[in-house]
PLY file of the C-alpha trace (Angstrom):
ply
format ascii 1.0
element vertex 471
property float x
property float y
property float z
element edge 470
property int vertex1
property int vertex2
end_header
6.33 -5.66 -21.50
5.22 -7.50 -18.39
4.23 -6.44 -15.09
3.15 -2.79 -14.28
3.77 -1.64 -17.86
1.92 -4.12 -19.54
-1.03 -3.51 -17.03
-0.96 0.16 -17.88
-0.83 -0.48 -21.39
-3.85 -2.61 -21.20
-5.81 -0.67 -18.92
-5.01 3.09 -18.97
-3.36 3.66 -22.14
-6.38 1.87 -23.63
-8.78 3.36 -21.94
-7.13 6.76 -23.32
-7.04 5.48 -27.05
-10.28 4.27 -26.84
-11.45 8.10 -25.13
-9.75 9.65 -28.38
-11.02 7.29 -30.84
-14.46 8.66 -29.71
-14.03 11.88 -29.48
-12.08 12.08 -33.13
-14.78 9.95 -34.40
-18.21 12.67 -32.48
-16.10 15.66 -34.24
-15.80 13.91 -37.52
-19.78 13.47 -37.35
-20.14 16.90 -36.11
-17.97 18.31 -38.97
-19.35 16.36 -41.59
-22.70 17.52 -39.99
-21.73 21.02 -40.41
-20.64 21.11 -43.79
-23.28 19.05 -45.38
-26.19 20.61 -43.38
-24.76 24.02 -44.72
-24.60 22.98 -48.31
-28.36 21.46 -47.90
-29.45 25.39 -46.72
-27.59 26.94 -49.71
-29.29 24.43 -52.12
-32.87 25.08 -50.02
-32.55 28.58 -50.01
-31.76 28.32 -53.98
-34.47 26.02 -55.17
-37.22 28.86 -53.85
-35.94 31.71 -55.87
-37.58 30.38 -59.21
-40.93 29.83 -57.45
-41.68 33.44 -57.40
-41.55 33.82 -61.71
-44.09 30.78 -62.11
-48.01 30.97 -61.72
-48.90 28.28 -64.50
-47.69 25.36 -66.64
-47.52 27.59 -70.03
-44.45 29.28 -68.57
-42.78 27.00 -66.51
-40.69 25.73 -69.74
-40.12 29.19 -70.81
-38.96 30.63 -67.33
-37.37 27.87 -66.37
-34.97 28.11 -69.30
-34.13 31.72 -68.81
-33.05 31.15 -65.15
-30.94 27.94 -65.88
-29.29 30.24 -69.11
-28.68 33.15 -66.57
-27.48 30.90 -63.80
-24.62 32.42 -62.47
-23.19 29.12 -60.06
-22.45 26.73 -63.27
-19.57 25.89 -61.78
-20.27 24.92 -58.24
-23.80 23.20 -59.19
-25.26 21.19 -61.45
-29.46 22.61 -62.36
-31.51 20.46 -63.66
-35.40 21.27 -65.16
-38.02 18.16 -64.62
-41.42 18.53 -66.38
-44.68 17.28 -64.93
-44.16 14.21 -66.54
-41.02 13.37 -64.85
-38.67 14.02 -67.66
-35.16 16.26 -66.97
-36.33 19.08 -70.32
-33.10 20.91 -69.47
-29.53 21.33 -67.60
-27.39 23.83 -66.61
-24.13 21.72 -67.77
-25.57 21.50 -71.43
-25.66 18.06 -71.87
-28.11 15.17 -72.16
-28.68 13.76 -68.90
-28.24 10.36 -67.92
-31.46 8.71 -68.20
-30.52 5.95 -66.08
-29.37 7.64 -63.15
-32.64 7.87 -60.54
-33.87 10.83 -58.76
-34.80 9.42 -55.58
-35.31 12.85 -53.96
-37.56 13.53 -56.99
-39.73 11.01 -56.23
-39.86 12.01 -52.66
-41.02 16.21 -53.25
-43.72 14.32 -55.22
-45.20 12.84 -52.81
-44.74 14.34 -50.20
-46.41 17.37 -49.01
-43.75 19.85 -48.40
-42.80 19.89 -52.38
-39.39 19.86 -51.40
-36.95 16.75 -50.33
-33.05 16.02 -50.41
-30.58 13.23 -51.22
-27.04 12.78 -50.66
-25.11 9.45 -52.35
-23.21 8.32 -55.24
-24.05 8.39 -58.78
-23.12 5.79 -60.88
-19.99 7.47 -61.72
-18.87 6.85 -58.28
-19.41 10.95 -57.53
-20.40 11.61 -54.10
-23.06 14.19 -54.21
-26.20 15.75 -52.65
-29.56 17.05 -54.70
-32.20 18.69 -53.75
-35.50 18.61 -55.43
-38.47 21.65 -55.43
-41.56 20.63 -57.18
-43.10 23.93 -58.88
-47.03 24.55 -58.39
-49.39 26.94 -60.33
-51.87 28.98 -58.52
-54.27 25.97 -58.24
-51.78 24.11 -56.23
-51.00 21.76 -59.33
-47.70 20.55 -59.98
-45.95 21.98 -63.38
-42.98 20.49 -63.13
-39.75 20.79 -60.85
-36.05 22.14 -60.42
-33.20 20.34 -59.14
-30.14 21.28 -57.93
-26.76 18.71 -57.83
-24.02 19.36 -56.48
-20.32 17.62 -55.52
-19.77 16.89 -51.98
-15.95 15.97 -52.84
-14.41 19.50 -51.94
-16.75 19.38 -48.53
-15.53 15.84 -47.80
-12.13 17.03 -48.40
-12.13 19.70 -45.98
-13.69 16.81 -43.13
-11.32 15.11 -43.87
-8.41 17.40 -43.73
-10.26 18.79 -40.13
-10.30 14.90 -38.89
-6.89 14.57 -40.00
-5.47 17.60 -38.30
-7.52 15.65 -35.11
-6.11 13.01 -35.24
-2.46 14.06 -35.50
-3.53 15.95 -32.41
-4.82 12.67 -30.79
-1.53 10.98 -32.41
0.72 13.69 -30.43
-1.01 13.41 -27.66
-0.87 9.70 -27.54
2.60 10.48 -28.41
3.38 12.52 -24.96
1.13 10.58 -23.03
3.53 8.01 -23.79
7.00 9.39 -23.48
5.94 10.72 -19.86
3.85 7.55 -18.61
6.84 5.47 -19.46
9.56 7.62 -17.48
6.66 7.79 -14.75
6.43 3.92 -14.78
10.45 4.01 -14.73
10.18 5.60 -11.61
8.10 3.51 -9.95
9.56 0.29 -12.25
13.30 0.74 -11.41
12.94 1.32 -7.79
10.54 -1.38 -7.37
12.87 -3.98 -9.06
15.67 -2.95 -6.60
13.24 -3.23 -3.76
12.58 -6.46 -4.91
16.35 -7.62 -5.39
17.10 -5.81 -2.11
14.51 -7.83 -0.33
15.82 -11.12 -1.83
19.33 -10.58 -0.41
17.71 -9.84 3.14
15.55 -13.00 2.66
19.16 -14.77 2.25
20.67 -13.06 5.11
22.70 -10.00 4.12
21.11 -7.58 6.59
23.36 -4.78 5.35
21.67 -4.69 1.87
20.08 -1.11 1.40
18.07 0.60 -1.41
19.24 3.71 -2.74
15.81 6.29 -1.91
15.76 7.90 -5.49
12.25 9.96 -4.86
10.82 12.09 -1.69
7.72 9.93 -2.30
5.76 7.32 -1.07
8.18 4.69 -2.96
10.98 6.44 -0.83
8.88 6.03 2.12
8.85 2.10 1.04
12.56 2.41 0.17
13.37 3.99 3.83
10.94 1.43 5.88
12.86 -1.65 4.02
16.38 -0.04 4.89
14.87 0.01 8.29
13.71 -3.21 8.46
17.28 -4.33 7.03
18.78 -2.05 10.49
16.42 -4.04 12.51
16.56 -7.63 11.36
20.65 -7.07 11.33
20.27 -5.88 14.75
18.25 -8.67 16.15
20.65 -10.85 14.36
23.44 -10.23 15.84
21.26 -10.39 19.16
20.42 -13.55 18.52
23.85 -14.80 17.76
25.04 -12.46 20.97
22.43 -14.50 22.78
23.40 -17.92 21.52
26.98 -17.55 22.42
26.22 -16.01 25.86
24.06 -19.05 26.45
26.61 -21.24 24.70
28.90 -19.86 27.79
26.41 -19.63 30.33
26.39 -23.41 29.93
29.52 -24.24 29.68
30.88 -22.90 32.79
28.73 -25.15 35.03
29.00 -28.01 32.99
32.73 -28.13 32.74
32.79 -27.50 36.70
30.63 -30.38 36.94
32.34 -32.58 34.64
35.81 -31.41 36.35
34.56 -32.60 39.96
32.75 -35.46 38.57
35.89 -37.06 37.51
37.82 -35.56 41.13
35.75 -37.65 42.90
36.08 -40.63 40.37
39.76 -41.53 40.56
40.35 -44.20 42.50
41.02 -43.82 46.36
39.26 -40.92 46.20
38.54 -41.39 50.35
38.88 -37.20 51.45
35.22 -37.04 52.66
35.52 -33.13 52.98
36.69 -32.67 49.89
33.60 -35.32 48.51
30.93 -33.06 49.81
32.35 -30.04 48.54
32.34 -31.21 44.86
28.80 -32.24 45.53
27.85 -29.44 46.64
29.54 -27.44 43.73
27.73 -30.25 41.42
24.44 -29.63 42.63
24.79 -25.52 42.85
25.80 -25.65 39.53
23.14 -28.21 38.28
20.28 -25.88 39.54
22.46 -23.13 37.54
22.09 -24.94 34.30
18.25 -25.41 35.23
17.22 -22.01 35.80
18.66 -21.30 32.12
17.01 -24.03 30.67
13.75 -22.55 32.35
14.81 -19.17 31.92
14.70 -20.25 27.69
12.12 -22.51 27.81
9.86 -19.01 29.27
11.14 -16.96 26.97
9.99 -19.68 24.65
6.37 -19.91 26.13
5.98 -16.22 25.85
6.95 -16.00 22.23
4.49 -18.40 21.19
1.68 -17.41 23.72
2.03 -20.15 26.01
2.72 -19.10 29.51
0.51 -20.39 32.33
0.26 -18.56 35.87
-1.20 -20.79 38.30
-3.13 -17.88 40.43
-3.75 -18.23 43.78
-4.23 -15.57 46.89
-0.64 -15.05 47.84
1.42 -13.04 50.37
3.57 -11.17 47.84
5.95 -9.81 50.93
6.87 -14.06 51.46
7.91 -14.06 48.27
10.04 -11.00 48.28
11.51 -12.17 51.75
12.65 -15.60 50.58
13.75 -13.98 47.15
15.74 -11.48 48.72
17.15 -14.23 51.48
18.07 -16.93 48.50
20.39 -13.52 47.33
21.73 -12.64 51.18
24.95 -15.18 50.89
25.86 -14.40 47.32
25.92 -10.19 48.08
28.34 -11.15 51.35
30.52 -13.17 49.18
30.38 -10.25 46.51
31.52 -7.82 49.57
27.74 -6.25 48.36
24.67 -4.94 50.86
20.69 -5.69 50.10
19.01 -3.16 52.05
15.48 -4.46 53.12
12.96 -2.97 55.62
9.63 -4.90 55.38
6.58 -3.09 55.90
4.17 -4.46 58.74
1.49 -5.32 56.73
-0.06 -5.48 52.67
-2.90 -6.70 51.60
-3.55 -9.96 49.83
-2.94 -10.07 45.69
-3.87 -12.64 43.35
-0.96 -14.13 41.20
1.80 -16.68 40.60
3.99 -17.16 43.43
6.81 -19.07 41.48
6.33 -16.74 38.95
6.41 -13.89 40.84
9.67 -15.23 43.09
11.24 -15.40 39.45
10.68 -11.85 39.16
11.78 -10.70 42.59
15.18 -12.95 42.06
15.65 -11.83 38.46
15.54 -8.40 39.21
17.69 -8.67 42.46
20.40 -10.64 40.45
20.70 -7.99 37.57
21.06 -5.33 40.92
23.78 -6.96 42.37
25.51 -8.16 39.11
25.64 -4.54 37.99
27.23 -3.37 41.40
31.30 -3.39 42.15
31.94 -4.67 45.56
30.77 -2.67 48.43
27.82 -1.74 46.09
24.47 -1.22 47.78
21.21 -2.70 46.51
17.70 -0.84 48.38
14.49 -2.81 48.15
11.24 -0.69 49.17
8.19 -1.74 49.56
4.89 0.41 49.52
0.70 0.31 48.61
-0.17 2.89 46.67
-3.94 3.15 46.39
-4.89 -0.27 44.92
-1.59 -1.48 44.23
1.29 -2.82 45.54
4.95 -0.96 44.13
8.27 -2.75 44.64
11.12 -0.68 43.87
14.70 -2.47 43.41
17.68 -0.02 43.51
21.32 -0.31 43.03
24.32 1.87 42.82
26.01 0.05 40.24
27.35 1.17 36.19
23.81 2.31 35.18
22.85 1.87 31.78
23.70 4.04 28.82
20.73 6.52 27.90
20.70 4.90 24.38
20.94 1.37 25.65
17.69 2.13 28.35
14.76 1.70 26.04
15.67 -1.75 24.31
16.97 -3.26 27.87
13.77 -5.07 28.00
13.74 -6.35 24.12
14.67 -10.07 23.50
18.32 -11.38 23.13
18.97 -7.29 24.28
21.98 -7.13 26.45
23.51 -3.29 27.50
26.53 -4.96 28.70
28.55 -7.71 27.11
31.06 -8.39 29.55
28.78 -9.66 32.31
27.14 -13.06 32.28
23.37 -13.86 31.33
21.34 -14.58 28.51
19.80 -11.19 27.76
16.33 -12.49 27.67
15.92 -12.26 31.96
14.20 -8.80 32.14
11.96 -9.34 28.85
10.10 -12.54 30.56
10.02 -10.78 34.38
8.53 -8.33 32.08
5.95 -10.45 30.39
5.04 -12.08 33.82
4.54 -9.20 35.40
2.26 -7.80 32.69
0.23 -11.07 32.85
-0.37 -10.11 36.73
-1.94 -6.83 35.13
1.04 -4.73 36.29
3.87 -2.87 35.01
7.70 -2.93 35.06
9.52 0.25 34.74
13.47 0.81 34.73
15.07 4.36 35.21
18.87 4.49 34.94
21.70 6.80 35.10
25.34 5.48 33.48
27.59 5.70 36.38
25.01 6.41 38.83
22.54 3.29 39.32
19.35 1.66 38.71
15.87 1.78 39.87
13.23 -1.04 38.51
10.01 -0.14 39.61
6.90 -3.15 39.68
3.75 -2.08 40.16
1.03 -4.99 40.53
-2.45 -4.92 41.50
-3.95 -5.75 44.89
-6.75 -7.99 45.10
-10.35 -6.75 44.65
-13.58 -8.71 46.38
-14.33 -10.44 43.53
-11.06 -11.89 42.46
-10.80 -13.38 46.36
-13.29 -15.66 45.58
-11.95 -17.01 41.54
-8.56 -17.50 41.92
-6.84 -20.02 39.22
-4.97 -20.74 36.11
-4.42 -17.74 33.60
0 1
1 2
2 3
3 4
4 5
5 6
6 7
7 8
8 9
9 10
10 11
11 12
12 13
13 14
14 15
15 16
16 17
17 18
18 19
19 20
20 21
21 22
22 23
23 24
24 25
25 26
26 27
27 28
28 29
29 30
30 31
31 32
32 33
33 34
34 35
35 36
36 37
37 38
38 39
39 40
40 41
41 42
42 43
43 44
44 45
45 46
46 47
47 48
48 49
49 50
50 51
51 52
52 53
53 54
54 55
55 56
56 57
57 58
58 59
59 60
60 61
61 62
62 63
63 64
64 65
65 66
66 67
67 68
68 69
69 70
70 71
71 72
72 73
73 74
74 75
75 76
76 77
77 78
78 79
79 80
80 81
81 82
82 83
83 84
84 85
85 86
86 87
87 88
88 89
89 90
90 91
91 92
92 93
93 94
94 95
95 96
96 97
97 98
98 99
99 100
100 101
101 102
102 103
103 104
104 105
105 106
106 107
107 108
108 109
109 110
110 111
111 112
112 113
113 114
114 115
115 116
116 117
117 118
118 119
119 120
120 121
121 122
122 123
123 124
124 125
125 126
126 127
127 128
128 129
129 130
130 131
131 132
132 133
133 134
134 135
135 136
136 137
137 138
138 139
139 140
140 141
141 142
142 143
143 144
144 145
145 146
146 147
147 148
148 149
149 150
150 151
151 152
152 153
153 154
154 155
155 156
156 157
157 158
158 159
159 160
160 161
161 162
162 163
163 164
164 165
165 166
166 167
167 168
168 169
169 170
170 171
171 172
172 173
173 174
174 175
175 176
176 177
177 178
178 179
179 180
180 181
181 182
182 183
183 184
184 185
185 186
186 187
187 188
188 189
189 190
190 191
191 192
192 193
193 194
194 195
195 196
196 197
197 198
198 199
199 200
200 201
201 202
202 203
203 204
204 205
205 206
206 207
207 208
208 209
209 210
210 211
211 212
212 213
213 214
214 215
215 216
216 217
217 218
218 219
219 220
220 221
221 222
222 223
223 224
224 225
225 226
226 227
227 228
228 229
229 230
230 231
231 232
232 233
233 234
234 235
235 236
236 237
237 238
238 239
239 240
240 241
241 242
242 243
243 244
244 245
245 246
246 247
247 248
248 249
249 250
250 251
251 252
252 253
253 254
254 255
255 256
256 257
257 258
258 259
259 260
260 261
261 262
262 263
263 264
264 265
265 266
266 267
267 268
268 269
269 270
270 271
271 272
272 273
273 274
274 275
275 276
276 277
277 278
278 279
279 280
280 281
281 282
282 283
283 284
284 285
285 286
286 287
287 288
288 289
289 290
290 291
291 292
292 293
293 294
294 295
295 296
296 297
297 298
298 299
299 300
300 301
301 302
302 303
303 304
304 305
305 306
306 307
307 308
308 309
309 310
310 311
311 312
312 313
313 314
314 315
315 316
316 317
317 318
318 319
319 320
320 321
321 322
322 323
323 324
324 325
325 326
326 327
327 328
328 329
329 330
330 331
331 332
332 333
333 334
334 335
335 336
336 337
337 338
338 339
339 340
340 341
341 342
342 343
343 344
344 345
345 346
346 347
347 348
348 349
349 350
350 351
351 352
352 353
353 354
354 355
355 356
356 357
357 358
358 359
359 360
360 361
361 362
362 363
363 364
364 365
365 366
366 367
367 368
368 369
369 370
370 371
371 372
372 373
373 374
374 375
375 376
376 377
377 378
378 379
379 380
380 381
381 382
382 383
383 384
384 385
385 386
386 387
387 388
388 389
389 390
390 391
391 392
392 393
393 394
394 395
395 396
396 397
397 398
398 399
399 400
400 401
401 402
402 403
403 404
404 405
405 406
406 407
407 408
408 409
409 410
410 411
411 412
412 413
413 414
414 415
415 416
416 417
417 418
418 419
419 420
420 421
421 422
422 423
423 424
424 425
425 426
426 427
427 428
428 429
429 430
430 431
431 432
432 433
433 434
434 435
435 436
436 437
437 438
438 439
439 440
440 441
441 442
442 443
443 444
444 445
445 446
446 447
447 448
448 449
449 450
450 451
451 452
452 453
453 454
454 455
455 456
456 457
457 458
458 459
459 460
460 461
461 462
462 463
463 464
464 465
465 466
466 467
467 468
468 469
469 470
């Protein structure tokens, strides 16, 4: 036994045997009690029936003879005649009687006051018995002598302990059950916790599709359901993770082997076509800042995951930064045969935040529009306050995202859409930057219809004019 079962063993089937062992061991006294406090009322209540037929010493022998002769419980009790002197003159068994056995409850109706006393022990024969002694007084008070009556607790003390035996064969079955259903109880807790705990090993090695089998509608097949869960999820951000390691793996790739590929272009020898030189360079440093803003695009993720992004806050003009966002996207949606849509609003006020940080945002969410669109695809940028805040929506009519795919679109490595380039971790850091501004980022989408992403972000109060800085 280890474990659970040896802990129960200890502790609550111990705490039972010990309960038991009491209780057998109160009813034995109680018995034992009863039976021996009933004899001692028989032999009490006999001992006063010769006191009535003396008055003096001259016929205590006498009388006392006559009742012992016509003593009709020989068999049950022994009745013994004592003298004033101490000696036993006469018995109901007929035989001499053994001087050297004392009479301690004798000795004790002598001197005490009540003329009566009892004893229960063993003789010298080994006899377990109980006596009780009634000193006889004349009319003057004096004592003539005494009667005692004997008698053989060995039928009583058979019947306690036939009574404590029947107990404890009780206790014994009940022990017995206790048992036999504690230990299919701790199977069912023992059997599913080992497979828990075997389960849990092989997800610890890697085998997300390990499950438990749920054997109870308890709170063990709660456990068992939550680790089959947790299996689901950890396999699911596995293969995210590995989805986002090749898409990154690929996302660098493609500049580097069109840098690499004009690099050498432009290294042969006689390489003297000048337009053709400052079109590789140009294609070498396009896709240079490519291969930066992934690098930065991981090493934010990165910073959020382990707490460490910094905004550097200032008072900014948040419609700049949407103007030069959505103007660093104008050439690549002609290229694409796409349209940004963009009326900016006369005027908003002032907000405090990031302005790289914020830019990021803008172009992030402006890339996923037009990435999503087919050519000819429309993307609408609005631009309103709306009591103390200022709310961007980005809109496009592109492929929409799946209903099921909408509420994990913002989780890390999460991409709705393998077949189109990026890392899958864009929307969750616009996400996190835009909740460090104190605002919100929302996306409603229809498949087949289009997307809305909706950024809400607060405008500056009085107070935060005045303490702009890092956060």
């Amino acid at each position: 036994m280890k474990g659970i079962t040896k802990r129960w063993v200890l502790n609550t089937f111990g705490v039972i045997l010990l309960i038991l062992s009491v209780l057998i061991i109160a009813f034995a006294v109680i018995v034992r009690g009863f039976y021996y406090n009933g004899i001692l009322q028989t032999l009490s209540g006999r001992s006063s029936e010769l006191v009535n037929f003396i008055s003096d010493s001259e016929t205590f022998t006498s009388t006392a003879r006559e009742y012992v002769e016509s003593f009709p419980d020989k068999e049950l009790m022994e009745l013994m005649v004592i003298d004033d002197s101490g000696a036993v003159i006469i018995t109901s068994t007929g035989f001499s009687p053994d001087d050297s056995q004392e009479m301690p409850d004798y000795k004790t109706a002598i001197e005490s006051g009540e003329h009566i006393a009892d004893w229960h022990g063993k003789l010298s024969s080994g006899e377990n018995v109980m006596a009780v002694t009634r000193v006889i007084t004349d009319s003057e008070g004096n004592a003539v002598g005494a009667i005692r009556y004997v008698v053989s607790l060995e039928a009583a003390d058979r019947k306690i302990f036939i009574a404590v035996s029947a107990v404890c064969l009780v206790g014994i079955l009940i022990m017995f059950f206790i048992f036999i259903s504690s230990t299919y109880f701790l199977r069912s807790i023992v059997r599913p916790v080992r497979e828990i705990s075997d389960t849990a090993k092989k997800i610890a090695q890697g085998d997300f599709n390990a499950r438990i089998d749920k054997f109870y509608d308890d709170e063990i097949g709660d456990l068992c359901d939550t680790i089959n869960y947790m299996a689901g999820e950890l396999g699911t951000a596995d293969k995210m993770k590995n989805d986002f390691i090749s898409s990154v793996s690929h996302e660098l790739r493609t500049p580097l082997t069109a840098i690499k590929g004009w690099a050498e272009t432009m290294q042969m020898d006689g390489y003297q076509d000048r337009r053709t030189l400052e079109k590789g360079m140009g294609i070498i440093i396009k896709e240079t800042e490519r291969l930066n803003g992934i690098v930065e695009e991981v090493l934010d993720f990165s910073r959020i995951q382990q707490d460490r992004m910094v905004l550097i806050m200032d008072r900014i003009d948040i419609l700049a930064e949407l103007d030069e966002s959505i103007y660093m996207q104008k050439e690549r949606a002609a290229s694409e045969n796409k349209n940004i849509i963009y009326e900016e609003p006369d005027m908003l006020p002032p907000i405090i935040g990031d302005r790289n940080r914020l830019r990021q945002v803008f172009i992030n969410i402006i890339d996923n529009a037009l990435k999503y669109s087919s050519s000819g695809g429309e993307v609408t940028v609005n631009v309103v306050q709306e009591d103390s805040n200022v709310v961007i929506t980005i809109a496009d009519n592109g492929c929409g995202i799946p209903a099921a795919d909408l509420p994990k679109v913002k989780q890390k490595f999460y991409k709705a859409n393998q077949t189109v380039r990026g890392s899958g971790i864009g929307l969750a850091v616009a996400d996190e930057i835009v909740r460090l501004h104190g605002g919100t980022l929302d996306i409603d989408s229809t498949e087949n219809v289009g997307t809305t992403v909706t950024i809400i972000i607060p405008i500056t109060s009085e107070e935060q004019k005045e303490e702009p800085g890092e956060q």
